[in-house]
C-alpha positions as CSV (number, residue, x, y, z in Angstrom):
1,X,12.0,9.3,-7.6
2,X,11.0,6.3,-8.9
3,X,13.9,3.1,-8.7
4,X,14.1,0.4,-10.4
5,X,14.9,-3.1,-9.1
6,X,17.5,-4.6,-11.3
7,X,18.5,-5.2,-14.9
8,X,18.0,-8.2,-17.4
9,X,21.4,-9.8,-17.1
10,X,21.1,-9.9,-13.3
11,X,17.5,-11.3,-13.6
12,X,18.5,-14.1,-15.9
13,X,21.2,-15.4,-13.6
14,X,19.3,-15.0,-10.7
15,X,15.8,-17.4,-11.2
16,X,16.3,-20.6,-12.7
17,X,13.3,-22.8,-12.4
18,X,9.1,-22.0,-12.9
19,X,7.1,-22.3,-9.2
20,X,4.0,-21.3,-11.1
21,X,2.3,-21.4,-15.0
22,X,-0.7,-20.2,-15.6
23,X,-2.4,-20.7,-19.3
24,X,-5.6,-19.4,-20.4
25,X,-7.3,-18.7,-17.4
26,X,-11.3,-17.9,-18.3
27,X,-13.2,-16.9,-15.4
28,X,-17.2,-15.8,-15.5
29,X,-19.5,-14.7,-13.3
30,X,-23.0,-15.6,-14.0
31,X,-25.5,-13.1,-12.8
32,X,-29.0,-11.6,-12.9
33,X,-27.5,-8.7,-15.6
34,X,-26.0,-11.5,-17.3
35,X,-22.6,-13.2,-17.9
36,X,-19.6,-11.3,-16.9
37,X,-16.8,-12.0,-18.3
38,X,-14.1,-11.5,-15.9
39,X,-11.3,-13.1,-17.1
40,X,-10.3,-13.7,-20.9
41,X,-7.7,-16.1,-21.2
42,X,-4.8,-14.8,-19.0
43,X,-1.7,-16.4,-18.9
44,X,1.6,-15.5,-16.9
45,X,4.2,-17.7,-14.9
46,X,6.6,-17.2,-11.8
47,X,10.1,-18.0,-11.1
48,X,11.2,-19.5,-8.1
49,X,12.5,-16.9,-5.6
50,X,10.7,-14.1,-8.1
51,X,8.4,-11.1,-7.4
52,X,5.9,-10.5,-10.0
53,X,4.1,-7.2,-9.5
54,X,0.7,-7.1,-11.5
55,X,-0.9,-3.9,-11.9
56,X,-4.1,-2.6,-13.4
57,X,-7.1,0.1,-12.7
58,X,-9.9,-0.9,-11.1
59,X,-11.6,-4.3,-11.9
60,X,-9.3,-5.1,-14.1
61,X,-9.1,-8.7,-13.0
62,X,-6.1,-8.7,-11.0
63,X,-8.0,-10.3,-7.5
64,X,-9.8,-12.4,-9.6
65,X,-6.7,-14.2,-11.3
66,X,-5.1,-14.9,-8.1
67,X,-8.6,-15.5,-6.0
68,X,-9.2,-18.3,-8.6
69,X,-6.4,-20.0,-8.5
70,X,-6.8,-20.4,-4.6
71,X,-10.5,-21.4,-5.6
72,X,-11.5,-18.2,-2.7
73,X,-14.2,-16.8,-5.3
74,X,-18.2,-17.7,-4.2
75,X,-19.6,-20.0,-6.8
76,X,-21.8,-19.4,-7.7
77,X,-21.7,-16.7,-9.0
78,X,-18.4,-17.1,-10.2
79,X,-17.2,-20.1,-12.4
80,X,-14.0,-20.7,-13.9
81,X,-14.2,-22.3,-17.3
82,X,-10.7,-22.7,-18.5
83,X,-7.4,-23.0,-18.2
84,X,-4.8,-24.7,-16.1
85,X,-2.7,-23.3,-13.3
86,X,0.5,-25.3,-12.4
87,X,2.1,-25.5,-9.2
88,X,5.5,-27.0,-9.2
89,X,5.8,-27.4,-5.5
90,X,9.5,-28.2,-4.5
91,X,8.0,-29.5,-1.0
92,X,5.6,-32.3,-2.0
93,X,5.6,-34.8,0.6
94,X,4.3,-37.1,-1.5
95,X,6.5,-40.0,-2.6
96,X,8.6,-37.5,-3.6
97,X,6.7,-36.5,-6.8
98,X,8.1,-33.5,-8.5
99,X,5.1,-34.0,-11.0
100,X,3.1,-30.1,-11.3
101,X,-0.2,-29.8,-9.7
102,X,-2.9,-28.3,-11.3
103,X,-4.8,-25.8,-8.8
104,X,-8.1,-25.4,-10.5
105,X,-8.6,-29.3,-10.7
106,X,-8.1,-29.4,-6.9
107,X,-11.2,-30.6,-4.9
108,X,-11.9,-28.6,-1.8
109,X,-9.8,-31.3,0.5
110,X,-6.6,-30.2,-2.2
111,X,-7.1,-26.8,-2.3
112,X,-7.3,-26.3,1.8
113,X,-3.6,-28.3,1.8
114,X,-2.5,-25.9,-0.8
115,X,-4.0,-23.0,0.5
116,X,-2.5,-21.7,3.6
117,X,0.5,-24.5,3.8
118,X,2.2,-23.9,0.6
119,X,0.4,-20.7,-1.0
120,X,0.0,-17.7,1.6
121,X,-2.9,-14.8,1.3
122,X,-2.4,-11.3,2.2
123,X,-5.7,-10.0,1.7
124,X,-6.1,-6.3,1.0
125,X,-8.6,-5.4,4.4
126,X,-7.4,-7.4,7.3
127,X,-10.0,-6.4,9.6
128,X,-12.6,-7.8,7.3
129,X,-10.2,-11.3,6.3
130,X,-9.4,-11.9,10.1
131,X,-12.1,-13.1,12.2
132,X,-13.6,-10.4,14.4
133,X,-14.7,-13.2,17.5
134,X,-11.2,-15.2,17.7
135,X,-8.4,-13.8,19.4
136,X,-5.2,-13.3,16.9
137,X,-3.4,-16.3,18.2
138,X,-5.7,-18.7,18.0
139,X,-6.6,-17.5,14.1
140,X,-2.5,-18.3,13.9
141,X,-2.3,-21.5,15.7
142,X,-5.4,-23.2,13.8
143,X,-3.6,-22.7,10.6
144,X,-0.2,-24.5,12.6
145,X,-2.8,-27.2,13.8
146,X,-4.0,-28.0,10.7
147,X,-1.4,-28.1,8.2
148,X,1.9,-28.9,10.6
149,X,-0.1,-31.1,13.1
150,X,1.1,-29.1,15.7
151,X,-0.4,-29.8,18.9
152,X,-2.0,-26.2,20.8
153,X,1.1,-25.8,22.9
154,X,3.3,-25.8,20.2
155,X,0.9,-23.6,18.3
156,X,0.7,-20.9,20.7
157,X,4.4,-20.9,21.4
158,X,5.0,-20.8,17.6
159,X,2.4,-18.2,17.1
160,X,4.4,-15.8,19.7
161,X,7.3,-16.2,17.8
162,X,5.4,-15.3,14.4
163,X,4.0,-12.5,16.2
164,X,7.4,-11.0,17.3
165,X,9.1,-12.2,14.0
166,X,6.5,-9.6,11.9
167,X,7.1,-6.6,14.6
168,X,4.0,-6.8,17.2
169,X,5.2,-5.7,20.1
170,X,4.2,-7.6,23.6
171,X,3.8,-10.6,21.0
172,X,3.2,-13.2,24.1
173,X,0.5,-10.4,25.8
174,X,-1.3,-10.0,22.0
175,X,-1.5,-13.1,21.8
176,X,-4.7,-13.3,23.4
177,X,-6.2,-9.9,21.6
178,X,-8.8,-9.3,19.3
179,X,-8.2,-8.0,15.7
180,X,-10.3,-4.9,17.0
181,X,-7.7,-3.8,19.4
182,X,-4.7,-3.7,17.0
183,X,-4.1,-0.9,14.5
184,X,-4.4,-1.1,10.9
185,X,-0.5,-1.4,10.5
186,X,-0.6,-4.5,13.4
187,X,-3.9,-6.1,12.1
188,X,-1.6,-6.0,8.6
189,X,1.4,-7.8,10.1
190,X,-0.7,-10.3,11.8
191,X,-2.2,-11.1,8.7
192,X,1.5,-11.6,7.1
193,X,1.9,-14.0,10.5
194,X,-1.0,-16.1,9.6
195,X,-0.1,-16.1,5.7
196,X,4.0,-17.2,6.4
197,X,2.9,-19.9,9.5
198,X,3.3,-23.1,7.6
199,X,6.8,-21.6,5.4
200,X,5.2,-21.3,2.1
201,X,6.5,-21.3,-1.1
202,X,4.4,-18.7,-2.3
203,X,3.0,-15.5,-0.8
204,X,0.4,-13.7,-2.8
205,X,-0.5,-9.8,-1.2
206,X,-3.8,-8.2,-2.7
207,X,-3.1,-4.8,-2.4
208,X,-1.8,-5.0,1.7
209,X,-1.0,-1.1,2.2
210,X,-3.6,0.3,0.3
211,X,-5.8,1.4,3.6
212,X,-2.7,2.2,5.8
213,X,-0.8,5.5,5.7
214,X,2.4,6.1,3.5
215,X,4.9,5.9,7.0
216,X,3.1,2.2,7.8
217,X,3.1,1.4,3.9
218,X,6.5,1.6,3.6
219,X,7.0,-1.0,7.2
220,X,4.9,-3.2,5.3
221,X,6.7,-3.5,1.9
222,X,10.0,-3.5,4.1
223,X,8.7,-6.4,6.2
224,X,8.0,-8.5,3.1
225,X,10.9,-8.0,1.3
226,X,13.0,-8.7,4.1
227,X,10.7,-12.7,5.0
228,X,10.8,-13.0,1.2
229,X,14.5,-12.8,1.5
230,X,15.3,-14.5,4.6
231,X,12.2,-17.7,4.0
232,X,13.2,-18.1,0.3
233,X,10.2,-17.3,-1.0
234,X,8.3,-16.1,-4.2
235,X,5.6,-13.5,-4.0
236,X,2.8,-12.0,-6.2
237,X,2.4,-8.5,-5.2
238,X,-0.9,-6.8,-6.8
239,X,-1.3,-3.1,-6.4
240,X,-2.3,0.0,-8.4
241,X,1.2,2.0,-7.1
242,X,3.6,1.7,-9.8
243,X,6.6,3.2,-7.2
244,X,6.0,0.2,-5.3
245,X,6.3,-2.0,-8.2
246,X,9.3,-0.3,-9.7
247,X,10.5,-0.8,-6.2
248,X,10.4,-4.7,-5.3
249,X,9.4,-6.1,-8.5
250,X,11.8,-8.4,-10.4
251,X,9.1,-8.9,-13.6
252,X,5.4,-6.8,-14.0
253,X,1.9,-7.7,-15.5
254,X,-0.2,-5.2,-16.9
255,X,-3.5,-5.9,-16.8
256,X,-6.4,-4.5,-18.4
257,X,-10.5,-5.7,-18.7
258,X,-9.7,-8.8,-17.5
259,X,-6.7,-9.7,-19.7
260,X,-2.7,-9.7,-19.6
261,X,-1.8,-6.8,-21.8
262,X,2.0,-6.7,-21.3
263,X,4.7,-8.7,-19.4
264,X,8.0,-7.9,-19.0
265,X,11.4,-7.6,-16.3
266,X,10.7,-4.1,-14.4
267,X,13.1,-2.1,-16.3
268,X,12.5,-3.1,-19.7
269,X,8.3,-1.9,-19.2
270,X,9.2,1.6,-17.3
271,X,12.2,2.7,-20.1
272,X,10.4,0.2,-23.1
273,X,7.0,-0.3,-22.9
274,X,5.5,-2.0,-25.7
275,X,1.4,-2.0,-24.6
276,X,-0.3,1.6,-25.5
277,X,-2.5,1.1,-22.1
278,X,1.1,0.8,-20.5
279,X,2.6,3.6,-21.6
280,X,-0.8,5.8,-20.7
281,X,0.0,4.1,-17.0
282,X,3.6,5.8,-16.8
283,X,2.7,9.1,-18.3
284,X,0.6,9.2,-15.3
285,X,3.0,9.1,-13.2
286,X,4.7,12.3,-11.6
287,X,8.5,12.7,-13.2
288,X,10.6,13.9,-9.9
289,X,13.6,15.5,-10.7
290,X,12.8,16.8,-14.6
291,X,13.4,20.1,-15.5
292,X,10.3,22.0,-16.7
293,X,6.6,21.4,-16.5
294,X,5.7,18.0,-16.7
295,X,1.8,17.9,-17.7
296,X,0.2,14.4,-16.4
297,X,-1.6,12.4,-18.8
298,X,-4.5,11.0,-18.4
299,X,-6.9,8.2,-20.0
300,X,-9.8,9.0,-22.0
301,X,-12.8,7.1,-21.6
302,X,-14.2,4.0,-19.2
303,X,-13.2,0.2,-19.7
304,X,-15.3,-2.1,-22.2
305,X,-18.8,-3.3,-20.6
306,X,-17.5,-7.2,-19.3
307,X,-21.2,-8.8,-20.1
308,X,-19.9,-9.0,-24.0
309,X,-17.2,-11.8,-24.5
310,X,-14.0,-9.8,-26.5
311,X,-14.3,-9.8,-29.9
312,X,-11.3,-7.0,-30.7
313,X,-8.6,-5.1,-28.2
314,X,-10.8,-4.4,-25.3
315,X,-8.3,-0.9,-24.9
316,X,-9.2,0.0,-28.5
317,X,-12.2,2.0,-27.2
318,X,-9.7,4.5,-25.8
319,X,-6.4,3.9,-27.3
320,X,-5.2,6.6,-29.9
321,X,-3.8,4.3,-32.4
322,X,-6.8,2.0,-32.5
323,X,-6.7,1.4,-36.5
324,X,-9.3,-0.9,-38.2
325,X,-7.8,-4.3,-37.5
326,X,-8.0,-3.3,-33.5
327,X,-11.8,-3.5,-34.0
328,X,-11.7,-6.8,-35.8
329,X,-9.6,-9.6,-33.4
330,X,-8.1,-9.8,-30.3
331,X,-4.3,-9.1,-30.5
332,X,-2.1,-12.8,-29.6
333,X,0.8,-11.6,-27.0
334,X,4.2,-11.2,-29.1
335,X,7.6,-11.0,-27.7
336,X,9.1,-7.5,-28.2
337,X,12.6,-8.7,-26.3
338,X,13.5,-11.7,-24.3
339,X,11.1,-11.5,-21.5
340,X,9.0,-9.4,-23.0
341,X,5.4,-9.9,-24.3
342,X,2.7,-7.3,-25.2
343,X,-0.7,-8.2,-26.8
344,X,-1.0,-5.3,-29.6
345,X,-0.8,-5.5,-33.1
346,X,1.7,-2.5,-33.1
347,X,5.4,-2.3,-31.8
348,X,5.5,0.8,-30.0
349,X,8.6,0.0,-28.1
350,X,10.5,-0.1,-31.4
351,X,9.1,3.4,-32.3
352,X,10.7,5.0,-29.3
353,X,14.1,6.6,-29.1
């Protein structure tokens, strides 16, 4: 059965200050088939201490928000044309400037300080992310080296300790293995070693269980929860399972053909949602526990073609409300509740019971 993390009033007490604001993000791709337009404009923040869960079907831009911001998308093709993505670092070393930095105007020297040191990646296939011809520690010390100034004795006993912190076992003897000779489950904590090395501020997992099986999945999640907890840290956790979301998130974005559709604290979008492509999500979903039959429902139709720029609700193709002025602009996002924003032209989470 499906639990949810915590309520409003608990949320609003808890996180106090932004880490993270992202406006109007607009990311292409500029290919042979033509422009691709990936991302339209998205736009979502995080709070200090927060876990944002952002969910979506397939190629519904979630990796390419976050892969953008960390500048990790090849360009060409890819080019991002707009927008601004503010990093209110609490650690900036720099004369003390609390000033925000802006991660898309970041040169490649600004982004590698950023990326690794402050912001960590947990990317979805680690045997593809980690390099196949270093051993594990030295792919943990180099990040030490480079953004502590560690020197390689310090590294490798540092990387032991990250090792046995995330659960290898024999840290000191894996130390010198290859990513080859761990298991999916150890290849994914090493990958959580390298991406908490330098103490981040934020930690940012693309999908991290979705190869491993459910018993490993659920070590994963734990493990996470558990260093964001202990290393005060804030995480963006993208992933197509809603149970995990409904799990660990504090606040969810819905995505949806490369826009935000819906933001909102966990409980109000499972008991309120206020999206149409959010409420086809959850009546998806198996209800544990209800009495009766409980037919699942599924989505009609394919997502929009990405090579034409939005000109109306990209979900209108499939939604069953879609009425003429769907077809005719793109719906602003609105606040339904404090907290609470869905982009529609209709307030379905006032319609409900």
């Amino acid at each position: 059965m499906i639990k949810l993390k915590k309520n409003n009033a608990q949320r609003e007490t808890e996180f106090m200050a932004k880490i993270l604001e992202v406006n109007d993000l607009i990311t292409r791709f500029y290919t042979f088939d033509g422009v691709v337009h990936a991302l339209s404009g998205v736009s979502f923040d995080l709070d200090e201490g927060e876990t944002l869960g952002i969910v979506g079907e397939s190629g519904s831009g979630k990796s390419v928000t976050m892969m953008s911001l960390l500048h990790l998308l090849p360009t060409p093709p890819a080019r991002i044309e707009g927008g601004k993505a503010l990093f209110y670092s609490n650690r900036n070393e720099q004369n003390n400037n609390t000033d925000p930095v802006d991660l898309l105007q970041l040169d490649k020297s600004g982004i590698r300080k950023i990326r690794g040191g402050k912001i960590g990646f947990i990317f979805q296939d680690a045997l593809s992310a980690l390099n196949p011809v270093m051993t594990i520690g030295r792919q943990i010390s180099e990040t030490l080296i480079e953004h502590l100034g560690m020197t390689v004795d310090e590294a490798k006993k540092r990387s032991i300790e990250l090792l046995e912190y995330v659960g290898i076992p024999e840290a000191e003897k894996r130390f010198s293995a290859y990513p080859h000779q761990f298991s999916g489950g150890m290849r994914q904590r090493t990958m959580i070693a390298v991406a908490i090395a330098c103490n981040p501020e934020i930690i940012i997992a693309d999908e991290p269980t979705t190869a491993l099986d459910v018993t490993v999945q659920a070590q994963i999640i734990e493990l996470v929860q558990r260093l964001k907890k202990e290393m005060k840290m804030s995480v963006i956790w993208i992933t197509h399972d809603l149970g995990v979301v409904a799990g660990m998130a504090d606040r969810v974005l819905v995505m949806y053909a490369g826009s935000a559709v819906e933001i909102a604290p966990v409980d109000d979008l499972f008991y309120n949602p206020g999206h149409p492509y959010t409420i086809k999500l959850l009546g998806a979903l198996p209800k544990i526990g209800e009495e009766g039959q409980h037919r699942l429902e599924s989505i009609d139709g394919t997502p929009p073609d990405l090579l034409s720029p939005p000109a109306h609700c990209q979900f209108a193709w499939r939604c069953p409300h879609a009425a003429e002025k769907c077809w005719q602009a793109v719906p602003a996002a609105r606040e339904i509740s404090p907290g609470h924003h869905a982009a529609c032209f209709f307030d379905f989470a006032a319609r409900r019971p």
